[in-house]
N, C-alpha and C positions, 0 to 999 in steps of 0.2 A: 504494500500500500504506500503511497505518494502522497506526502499533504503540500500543496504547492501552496508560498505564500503570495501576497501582494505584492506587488511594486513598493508600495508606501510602508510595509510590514518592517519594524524595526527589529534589534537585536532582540530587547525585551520580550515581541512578540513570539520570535521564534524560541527562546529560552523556555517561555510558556510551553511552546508546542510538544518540544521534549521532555519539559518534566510532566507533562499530559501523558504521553507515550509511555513512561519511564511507570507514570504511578499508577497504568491500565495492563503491567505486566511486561513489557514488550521494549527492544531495542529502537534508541533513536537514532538515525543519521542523519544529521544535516548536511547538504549541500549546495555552498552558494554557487550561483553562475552568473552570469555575466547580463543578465535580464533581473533575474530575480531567485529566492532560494527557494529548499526542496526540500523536507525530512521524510526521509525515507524511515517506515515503520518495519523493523525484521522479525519475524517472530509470530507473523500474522495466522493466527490457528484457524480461522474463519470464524469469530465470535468477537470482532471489533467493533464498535459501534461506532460510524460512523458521525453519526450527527455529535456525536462528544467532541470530534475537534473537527467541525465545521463550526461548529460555534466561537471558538475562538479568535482573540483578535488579531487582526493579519490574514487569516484562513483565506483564502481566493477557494479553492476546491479540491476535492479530496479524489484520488483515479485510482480504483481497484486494478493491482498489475497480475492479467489475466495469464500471462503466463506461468510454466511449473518452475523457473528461474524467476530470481528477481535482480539482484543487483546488477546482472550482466544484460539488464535489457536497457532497453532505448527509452520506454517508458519509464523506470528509473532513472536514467540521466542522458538527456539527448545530446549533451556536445560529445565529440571523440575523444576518449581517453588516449594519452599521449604518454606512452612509458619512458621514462627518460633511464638514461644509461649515464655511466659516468662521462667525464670531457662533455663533448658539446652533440654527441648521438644523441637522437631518441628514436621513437618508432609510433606511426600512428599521424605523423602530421604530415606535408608536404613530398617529404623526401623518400624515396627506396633505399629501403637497406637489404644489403647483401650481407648472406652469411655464410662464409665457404671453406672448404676443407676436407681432407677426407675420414670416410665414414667411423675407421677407427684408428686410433693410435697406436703409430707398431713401434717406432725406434724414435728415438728422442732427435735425432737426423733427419729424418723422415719426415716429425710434424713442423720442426724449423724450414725445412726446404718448403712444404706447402704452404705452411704461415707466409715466406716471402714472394713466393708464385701468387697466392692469389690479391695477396696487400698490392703488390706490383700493379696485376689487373685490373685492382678497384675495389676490392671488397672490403668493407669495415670492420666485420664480426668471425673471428674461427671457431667452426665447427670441427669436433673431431672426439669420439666417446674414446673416453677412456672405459667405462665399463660398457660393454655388450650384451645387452637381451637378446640371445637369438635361438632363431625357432628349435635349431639341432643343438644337444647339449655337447656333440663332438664337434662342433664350429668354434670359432677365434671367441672367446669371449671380455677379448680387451685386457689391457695392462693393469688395471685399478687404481692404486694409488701412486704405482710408478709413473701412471699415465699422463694422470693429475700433475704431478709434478714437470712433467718433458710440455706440457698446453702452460704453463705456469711459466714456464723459460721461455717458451716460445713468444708469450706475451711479452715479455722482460725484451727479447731480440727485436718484436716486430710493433709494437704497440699497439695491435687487435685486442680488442675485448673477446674474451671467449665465450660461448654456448657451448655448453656437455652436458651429459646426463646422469639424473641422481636415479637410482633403480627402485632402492627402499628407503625408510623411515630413519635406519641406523646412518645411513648413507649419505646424508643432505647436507650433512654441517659439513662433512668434507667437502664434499664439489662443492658448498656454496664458499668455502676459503678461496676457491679456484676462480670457477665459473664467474661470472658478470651477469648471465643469462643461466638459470637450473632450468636445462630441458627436462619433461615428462614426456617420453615417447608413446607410441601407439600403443604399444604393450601394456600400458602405465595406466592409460587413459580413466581408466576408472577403480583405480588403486588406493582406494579413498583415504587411508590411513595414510598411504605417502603423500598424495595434496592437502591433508591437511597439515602435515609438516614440511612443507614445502611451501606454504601458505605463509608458515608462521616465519619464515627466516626473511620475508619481506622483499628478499629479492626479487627483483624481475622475475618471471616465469614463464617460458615457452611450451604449450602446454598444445600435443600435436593429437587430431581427430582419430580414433581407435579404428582399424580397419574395417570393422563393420558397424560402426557409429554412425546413428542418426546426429545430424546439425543440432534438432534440442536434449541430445545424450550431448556432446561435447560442449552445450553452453550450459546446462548442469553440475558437469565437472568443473568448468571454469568457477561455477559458482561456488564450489566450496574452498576454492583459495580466495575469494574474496569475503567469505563467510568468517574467514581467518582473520579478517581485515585489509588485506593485500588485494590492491587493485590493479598492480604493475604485471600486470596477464596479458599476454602475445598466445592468441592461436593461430594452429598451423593445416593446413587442406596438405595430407601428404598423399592423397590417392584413399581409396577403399577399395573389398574385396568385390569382382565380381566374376561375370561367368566365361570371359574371353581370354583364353592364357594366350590372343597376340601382344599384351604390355603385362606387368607386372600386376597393374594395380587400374582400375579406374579412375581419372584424376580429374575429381568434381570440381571444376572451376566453376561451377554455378553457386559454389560454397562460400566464394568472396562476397557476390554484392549479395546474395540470403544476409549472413556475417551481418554486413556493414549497416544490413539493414533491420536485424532484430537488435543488435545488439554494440554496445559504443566501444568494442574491444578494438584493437586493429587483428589484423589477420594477416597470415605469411603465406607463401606456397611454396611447395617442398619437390618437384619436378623429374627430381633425381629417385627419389621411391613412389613420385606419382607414376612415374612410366616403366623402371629401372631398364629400362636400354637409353644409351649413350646418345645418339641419334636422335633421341625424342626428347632429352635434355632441352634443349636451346629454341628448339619451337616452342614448346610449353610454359617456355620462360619466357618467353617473348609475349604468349596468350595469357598469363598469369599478370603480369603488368600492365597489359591493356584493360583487363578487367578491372583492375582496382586495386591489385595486392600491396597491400603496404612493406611488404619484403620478400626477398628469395630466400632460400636454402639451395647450396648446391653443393653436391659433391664433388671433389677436384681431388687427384692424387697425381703426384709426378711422374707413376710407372703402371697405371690401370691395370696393368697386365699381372702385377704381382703382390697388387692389393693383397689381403687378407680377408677385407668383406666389402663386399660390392664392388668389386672392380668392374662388371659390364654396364654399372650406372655410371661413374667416376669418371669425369670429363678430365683430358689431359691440361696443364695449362695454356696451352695455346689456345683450345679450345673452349676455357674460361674466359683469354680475355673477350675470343670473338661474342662470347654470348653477352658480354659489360659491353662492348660496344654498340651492340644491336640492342638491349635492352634500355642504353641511355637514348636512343632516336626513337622508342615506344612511348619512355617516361615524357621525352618534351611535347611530343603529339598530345598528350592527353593532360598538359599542364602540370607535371611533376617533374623531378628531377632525379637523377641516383646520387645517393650519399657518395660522397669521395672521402677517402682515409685524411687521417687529421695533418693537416701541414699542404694537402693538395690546395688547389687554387676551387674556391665554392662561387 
């Protein structure tokens, strides 16, 4: 529930509105915006009475938020939320950001060379897991915390903010020493004990659509890192399952402007597990930012062929930069720009 107040509604009024809220049982959040403010009621069992704080002073009117989320909708707060990152990054306003690297971390050699392959090309944010969810328990399952450590130098060499991923609950306080960005993978997606500690540590949160995930299953999840209080939430469209094994995955681009329009999160696309062939990389990334994506994910390795995991998604870097240069002549078509690394010319 939303109590929207007046234009003329003062501090006072809205103080009122929350210890209303407060002494009917129930969470109050206020949010001012740049028109006028909002307290968002949590906690709503369906037995609120409404006309109790319609009557108050300042009340303009009270909007039952019909959806099964609440804080992640638009009805709750219609401007875009804007995650800010450390330095002068963020995500969610104007600019594309790129997040690139490859899939997992093998050698501490290995993530410094793609840290400066794809910094080179353009990109702002390295991606690269140290720990590995994967489907076969005999596949690469990532370095862990030596991994951590080699994204940690690598940041130190290259000045990339990093995105990796926390798996479990025990897990989050380390990558978040690391990380800039704690991914939740698909895997993760509705791991409800790890978001809500992953919630708690405040950090940004890249928080990617589960492979067989309906749009209001993944802004559900979102919602309980913001139930934590954490509203620095980046979702990601990395593909879903479906019934055509000519791509990896089905790569819902109709998930951006849905996204942009239930809900004031930004959103990313991930092109490289939306397709997982090589080939299909840079078109899709190209269609990803026409539609609206407030960022990429791509995977780039300097030797595809000897990757560990995913080498047939994992663009070489030559073939990164060709996709930043095609994907900066999408972003100025349609009014945006791609972020450039810090020291470049903006």
């Amino acid at each position: 529930m939303l109590i929207v107040m007046s234009h003329a509604a003062t501090k006072a009024d809205v103080e009122g509105v929350v210890k209303t809220i407060e002494e009917m049982g129930y969470q109050a959040r206020p949010m001012p915006g740049k028109q006028r403010t909002a307290v968002g009621l949590v906690g709503n069992d369906g037995k609120v009475d409404a006309s109790r704080l319609l009557g108050l002073d300042g009340v303009l009117e009270v909007i039952h938020v019909s959806q099964p989320y609440k804080q992640v909708s638009r009805e709750w707060k219609s401007e875009n939320t804007i995650v800010r990152l450390p330095g002068w990054l963020s995500i969610g306003g104007d600019e594309v950001v790129v997040m690139a690297g490859p899939c997992a971390v093998e050698t501490e050699a290995q993530i410094i060379e793609s840290a400066r392959a794809v910094r080179d090309a353009g990109a702002v944010i390295l991606r690269g897991g140290a720990f590995k969810p994967r489907t076969s328990p005999y596949s690469f399952q990532g370095l862990g915390k030596k991994g951590l450590a080699f994204l940690k130098k690598a940041k130190e060499e290259t000045g990339l903010l990093i995105v990796t991923e926390a798996l479990d609950p025990e897990g989050v306080d380390a990558v978040a020493e690391v990380a800039d960005i704690i991914q939740l993978g698909a895997r993760n997606m509705q791991n409800f004990s790890l978001l809500k500690a992953a919630g708690r540590t405040r950090k940004p949160i890249l928080l990617k659509r589960g492979i067989a995930a309906t749009i209001t299953e993944l802004l559900l999840s979102a919602e309980y890192l913001l139930a934590e209080g954490n509203d620095q939430v980046i979702l990601c469209e990395r593909g879903i399952r479906g019934f055509d094994p000519a791509t990896r995955n089905v790569f819902d681009l109709t998930a951006v402007p849905v996204v942009h329009r239930l809900s004031h999160l930004p959103i990313i696309a991930d092109p490289s597990h939306g397709t997982g062939l090589r080939d299909k990389v840079t078109p899709m990334a190209r269609a990803a930012v026409a539609a609206g994506a407030d960022g990429l994910m791509i995977e780039v390795h300097p030797r595809p062929d000897k990757a560990l995991s995913d080498g047939a998604q994992s663009l070489t870097p030559d073939q990164f930069g060709e996709l930043m240069r095609q994907c900066r002549a999408i972003a100025e078509v349609i009014g945006r720009r791609v972020a450039e690394p810090a020291g470049a010319a903006r």
